[in-house]
The first five atom37 places (N, CA, C, CB, O) and aatype in JSON, in Angstrom:
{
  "aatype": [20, 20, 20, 20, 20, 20, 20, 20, 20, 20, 20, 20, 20, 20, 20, 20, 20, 20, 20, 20, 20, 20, 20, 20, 20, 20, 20, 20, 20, 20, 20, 20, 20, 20, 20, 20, 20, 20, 20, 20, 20, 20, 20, 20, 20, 20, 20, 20, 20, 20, 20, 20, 20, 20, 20, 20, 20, 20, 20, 20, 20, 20, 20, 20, 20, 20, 20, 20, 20, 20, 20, 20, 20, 20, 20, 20],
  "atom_mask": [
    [1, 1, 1, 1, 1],
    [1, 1, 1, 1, 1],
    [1, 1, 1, 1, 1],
    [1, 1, 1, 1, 1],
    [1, 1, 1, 1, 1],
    [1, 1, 1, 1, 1],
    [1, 1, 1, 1, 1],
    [1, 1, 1, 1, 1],
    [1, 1, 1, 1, 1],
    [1, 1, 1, 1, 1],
    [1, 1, 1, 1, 1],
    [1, 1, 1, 1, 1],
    [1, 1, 1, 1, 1],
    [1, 1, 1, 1, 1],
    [1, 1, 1, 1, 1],
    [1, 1, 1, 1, 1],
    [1, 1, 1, 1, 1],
    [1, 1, 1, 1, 1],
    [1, 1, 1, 1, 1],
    [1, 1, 1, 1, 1],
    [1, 1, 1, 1, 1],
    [1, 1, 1, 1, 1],
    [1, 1, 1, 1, 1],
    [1, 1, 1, 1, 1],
    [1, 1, 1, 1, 1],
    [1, 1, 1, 1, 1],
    [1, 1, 1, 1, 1],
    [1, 1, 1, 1, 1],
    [1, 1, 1, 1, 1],
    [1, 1, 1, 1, 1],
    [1, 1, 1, 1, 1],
    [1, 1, 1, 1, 1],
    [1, 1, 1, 1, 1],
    [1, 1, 1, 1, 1],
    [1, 1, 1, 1, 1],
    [1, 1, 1, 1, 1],
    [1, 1, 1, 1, 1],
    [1, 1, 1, 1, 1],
    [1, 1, 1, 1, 1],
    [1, 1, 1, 1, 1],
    [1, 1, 1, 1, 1],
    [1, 1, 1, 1, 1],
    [1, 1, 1, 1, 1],
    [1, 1, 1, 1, 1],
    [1, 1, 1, 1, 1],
    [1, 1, 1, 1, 1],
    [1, 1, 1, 1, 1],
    [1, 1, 1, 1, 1],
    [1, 1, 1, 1, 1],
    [1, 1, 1, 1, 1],
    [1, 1, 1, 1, 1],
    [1, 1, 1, 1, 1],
    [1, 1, 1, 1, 1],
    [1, 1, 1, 1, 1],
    [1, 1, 1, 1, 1],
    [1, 1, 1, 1, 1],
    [1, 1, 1, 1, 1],
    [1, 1, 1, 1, 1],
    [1, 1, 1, 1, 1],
    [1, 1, 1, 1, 1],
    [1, 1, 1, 1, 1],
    [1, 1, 1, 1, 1],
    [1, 1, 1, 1, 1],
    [1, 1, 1, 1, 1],
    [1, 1, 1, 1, 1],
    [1, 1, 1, 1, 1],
    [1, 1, 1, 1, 1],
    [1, 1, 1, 1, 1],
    [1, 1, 1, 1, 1],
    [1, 1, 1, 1, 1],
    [1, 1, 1, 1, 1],
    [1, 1, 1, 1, 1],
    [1, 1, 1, 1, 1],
    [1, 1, 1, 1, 1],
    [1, 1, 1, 1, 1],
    [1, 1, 1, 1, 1]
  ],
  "atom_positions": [
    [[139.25, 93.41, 71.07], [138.1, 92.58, 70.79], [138.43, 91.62, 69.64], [136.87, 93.44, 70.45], [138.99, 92.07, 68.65]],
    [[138.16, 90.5, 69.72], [138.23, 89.02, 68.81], [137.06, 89.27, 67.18], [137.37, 87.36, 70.17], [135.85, 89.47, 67.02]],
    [[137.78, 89.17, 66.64], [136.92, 88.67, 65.29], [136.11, 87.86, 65.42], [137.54, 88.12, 64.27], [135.11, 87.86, 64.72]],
    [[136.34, 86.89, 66.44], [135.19, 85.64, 66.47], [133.84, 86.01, 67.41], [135.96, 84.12, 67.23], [132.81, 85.36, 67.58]],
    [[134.18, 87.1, 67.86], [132.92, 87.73, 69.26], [131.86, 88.41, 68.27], [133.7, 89.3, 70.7], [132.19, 89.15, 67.34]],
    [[130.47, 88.06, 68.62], [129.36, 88.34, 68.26], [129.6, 90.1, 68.77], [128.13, 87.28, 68.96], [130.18, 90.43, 69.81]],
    [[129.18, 90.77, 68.03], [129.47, 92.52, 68.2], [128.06, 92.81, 68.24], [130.39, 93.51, 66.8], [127.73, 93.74, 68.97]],
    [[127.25, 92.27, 67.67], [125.46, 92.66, 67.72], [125.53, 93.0, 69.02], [124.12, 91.33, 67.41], [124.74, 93.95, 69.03]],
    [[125.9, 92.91, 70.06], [125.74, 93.08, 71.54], [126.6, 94.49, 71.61], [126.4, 91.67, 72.56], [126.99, 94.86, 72.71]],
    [[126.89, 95.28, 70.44], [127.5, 96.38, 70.64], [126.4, 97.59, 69.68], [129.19, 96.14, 70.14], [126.15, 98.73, 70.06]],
    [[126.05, 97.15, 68.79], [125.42, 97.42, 67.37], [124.02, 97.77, 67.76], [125.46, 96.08, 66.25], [123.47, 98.85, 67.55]],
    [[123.46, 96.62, 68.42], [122.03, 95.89, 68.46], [121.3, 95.43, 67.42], [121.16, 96.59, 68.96], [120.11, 95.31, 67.13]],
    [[122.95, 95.1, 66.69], [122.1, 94.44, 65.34], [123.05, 93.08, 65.04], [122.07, 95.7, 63.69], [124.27, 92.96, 64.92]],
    [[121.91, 92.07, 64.97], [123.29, 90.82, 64.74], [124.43, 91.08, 63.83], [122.75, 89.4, 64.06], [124.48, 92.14, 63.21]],
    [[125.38, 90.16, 63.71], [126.31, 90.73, 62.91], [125.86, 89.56, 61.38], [128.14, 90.66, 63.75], [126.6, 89.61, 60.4]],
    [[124.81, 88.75, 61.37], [125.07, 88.37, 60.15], [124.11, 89.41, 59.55], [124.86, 86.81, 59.84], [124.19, 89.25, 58.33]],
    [[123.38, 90.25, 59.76], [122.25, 91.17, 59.4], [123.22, 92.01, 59.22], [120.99, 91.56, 60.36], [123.51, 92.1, 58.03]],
    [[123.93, 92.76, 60.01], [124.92, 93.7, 59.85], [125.78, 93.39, 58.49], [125.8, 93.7, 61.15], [126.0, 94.25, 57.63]],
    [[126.13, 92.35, 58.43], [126.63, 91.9, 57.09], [126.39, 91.82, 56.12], [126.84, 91.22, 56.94], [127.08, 92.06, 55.13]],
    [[125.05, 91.36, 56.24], [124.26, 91.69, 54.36], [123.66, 92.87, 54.37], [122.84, 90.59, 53.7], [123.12, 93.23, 53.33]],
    [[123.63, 93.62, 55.4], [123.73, 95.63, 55.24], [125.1, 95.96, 54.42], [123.97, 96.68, 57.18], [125.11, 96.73, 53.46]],
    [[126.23, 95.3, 54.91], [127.09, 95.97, 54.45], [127.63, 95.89, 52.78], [127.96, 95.7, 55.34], [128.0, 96.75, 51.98]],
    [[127.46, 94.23, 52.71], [127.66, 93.82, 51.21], [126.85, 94.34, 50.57], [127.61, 92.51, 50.83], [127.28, 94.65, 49.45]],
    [[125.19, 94.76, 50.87], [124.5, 95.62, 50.16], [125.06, 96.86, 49.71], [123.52, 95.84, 50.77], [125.0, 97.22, 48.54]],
    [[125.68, 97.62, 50.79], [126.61, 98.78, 50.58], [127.47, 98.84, 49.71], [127.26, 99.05, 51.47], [127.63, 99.64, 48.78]],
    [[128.19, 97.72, 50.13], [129.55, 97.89, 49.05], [128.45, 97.8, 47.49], [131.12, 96.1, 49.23], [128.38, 98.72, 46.68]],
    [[127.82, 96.74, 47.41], [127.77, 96.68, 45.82], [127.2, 98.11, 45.57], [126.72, 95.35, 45.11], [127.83, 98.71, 44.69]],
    [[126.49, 98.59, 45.95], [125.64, 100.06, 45.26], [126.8, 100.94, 45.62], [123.87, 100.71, 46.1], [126.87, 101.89, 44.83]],
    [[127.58, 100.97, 46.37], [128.68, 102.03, 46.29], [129.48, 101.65, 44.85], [129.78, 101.95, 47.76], [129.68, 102.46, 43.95]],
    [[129.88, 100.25, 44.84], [130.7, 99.96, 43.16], [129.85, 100.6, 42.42], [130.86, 98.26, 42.44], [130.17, 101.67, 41.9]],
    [[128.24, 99.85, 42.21], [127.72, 100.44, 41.26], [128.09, 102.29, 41.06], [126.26, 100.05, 41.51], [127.81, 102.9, 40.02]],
    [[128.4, 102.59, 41.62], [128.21, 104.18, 41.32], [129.65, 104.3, 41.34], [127.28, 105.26, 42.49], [129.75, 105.25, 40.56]],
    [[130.69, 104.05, 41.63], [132.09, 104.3, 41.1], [132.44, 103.64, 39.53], [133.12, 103.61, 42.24], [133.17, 104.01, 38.6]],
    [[131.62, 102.59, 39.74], [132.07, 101.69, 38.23], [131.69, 102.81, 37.08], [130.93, 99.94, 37.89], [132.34, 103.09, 36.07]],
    [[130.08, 103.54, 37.67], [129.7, 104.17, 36.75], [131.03, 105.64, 36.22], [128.18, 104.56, 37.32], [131.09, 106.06, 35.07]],
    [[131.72, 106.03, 37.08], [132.72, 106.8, 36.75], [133.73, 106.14, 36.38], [133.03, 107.58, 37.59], [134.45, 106.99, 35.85]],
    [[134.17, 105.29, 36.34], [135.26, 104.57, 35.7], [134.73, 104.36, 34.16], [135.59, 103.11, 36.52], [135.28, 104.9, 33.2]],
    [[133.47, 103.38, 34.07], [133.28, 103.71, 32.41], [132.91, 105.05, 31.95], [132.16, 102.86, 31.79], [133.14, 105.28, 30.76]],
    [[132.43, 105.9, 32.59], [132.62, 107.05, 31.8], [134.44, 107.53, 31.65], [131.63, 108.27, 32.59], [135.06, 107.97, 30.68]],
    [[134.63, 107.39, 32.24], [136.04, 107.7, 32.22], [136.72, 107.13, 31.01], [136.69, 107.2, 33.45], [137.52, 107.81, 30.36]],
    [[136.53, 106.36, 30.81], [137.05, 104.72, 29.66], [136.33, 105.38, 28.34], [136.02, 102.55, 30.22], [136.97, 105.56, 27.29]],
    [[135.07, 105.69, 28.47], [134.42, 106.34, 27.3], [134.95, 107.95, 26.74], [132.88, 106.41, 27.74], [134.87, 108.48, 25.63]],
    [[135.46, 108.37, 27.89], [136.06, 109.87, 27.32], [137.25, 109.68, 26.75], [136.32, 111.02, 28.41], [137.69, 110.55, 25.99]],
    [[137.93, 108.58, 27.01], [139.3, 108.36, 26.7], [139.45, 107.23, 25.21], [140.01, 107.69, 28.22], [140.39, 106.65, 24.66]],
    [[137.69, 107.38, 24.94], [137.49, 106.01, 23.78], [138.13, 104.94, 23.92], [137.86, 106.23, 22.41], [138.63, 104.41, 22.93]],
    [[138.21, 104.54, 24.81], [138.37, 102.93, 25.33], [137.07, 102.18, 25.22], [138.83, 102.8, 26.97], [136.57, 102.1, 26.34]],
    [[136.35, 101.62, 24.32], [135.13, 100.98, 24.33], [135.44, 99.71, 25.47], [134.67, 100.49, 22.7], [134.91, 99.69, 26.58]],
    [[136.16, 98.92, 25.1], [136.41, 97.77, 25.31], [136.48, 97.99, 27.14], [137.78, 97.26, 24.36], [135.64, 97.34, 27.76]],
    [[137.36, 98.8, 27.88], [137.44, 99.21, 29.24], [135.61, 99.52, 29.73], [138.61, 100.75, 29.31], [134.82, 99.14, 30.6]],
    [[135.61, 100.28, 28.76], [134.42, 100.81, 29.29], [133.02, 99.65, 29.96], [133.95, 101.69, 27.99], [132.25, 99.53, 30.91]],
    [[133.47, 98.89, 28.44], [132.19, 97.92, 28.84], [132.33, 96.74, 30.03], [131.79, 97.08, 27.46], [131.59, 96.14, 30.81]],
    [[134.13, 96.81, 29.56], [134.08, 96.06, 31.07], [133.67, 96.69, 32.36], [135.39, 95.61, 31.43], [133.13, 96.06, 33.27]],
    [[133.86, 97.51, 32.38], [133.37, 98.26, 33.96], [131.9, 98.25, 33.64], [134.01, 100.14, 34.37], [131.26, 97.58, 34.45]],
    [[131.35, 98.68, 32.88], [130.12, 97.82, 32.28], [129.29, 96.46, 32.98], [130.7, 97.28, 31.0], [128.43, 96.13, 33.81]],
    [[129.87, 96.15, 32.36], [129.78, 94.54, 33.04], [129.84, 94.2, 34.63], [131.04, 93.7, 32.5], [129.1, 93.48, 35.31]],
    [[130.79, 94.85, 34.93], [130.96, 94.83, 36.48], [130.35, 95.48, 37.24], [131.99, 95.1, 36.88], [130.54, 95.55, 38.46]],
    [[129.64, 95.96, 36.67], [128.21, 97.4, 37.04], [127.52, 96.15, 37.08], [127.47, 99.0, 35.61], [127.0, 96.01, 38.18]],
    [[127.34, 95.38, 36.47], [125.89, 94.98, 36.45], [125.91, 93.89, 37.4], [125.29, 94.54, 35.0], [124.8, 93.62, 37.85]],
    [[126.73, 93.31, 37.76], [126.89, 92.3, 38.51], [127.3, 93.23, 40.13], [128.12, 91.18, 37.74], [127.48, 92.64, 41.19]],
    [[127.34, 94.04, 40.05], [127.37, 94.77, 41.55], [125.88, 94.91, 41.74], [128.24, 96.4, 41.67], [125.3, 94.71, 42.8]],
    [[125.41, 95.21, 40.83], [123.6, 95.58, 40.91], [123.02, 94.23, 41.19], [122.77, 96.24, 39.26], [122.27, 94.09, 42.15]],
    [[123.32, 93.28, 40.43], [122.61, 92.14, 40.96], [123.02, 91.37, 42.44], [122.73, 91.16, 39.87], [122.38, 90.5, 43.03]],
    [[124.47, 92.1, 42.87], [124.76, 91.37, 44.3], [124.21, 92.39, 45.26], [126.47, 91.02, 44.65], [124.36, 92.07, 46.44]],
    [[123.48, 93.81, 44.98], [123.08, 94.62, 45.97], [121.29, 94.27, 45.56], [123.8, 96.4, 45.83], [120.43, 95.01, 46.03]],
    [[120.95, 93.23, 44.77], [119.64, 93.02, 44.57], [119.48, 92.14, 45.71], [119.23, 92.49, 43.19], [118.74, 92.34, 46.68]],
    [[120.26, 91.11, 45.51], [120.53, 89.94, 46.03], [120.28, 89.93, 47.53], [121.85, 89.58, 45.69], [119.61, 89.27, 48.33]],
    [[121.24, 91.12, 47.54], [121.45, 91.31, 49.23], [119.85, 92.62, 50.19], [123.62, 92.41, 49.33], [119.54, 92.91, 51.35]],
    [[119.5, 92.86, 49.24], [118.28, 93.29, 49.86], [117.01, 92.8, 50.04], [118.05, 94.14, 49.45], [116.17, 93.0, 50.92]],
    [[117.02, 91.88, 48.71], [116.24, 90.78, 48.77], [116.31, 89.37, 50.22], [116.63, 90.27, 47.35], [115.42, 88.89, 50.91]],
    [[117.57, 89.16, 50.17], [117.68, 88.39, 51.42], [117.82, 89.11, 52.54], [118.7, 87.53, 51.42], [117.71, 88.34, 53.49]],
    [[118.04, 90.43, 52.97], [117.63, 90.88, 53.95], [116.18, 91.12, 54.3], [118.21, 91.73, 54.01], [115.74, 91.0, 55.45]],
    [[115.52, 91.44, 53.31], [114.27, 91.62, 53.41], [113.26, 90.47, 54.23], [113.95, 91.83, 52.08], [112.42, 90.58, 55.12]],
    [[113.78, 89.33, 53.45], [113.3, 88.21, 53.84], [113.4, 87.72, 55.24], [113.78, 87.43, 53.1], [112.48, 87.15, 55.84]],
    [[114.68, 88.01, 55.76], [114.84, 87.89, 57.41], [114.23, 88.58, 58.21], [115.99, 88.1, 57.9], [113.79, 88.19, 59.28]],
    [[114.13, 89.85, 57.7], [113.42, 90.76, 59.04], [112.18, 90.95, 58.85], [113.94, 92.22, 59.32], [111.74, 92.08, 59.07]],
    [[111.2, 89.79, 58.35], [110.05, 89.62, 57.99], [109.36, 89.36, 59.66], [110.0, 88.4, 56.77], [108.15, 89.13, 59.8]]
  ]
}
């Protein structure tokens, strides 16, 4: 099967819907690994690591906001 073939006809779910399901996924899955990586960084007193994973927490949270928010909006 082609990358370029619509798969919703396999799913029963389009694939651009299927897609911002999934990027929703990924970010809340980071969010919750990042969260073990800065703890990790913090046991090892790495402030500086820590907060970066920090940081990258928070911007996974705002791309799984993002992405539920615009799903929401479609399947209105």
């Amino acid at each position: 099967m082609s990358f370029e073939q619509e798969s919703g006809h396999l799913t029963g779910t389009k694939d651009k819907d299927y897609n911002i399901l999934w990027f929703t996924q990924a970010c809340l899955d980071n969010v919750l690994r990042l969260e073990t990586y800065a703890q990790d960084a913090e046991r090892d007193g790495d402030t500086e690591l820590a907060e970066f994973f920090r940081r990258a927490q928070g911007e996974s949270r705002k791309g799984a906001e993002q992405g539920k928010q615009l799903l929401a909006s479609r399947l209105r």
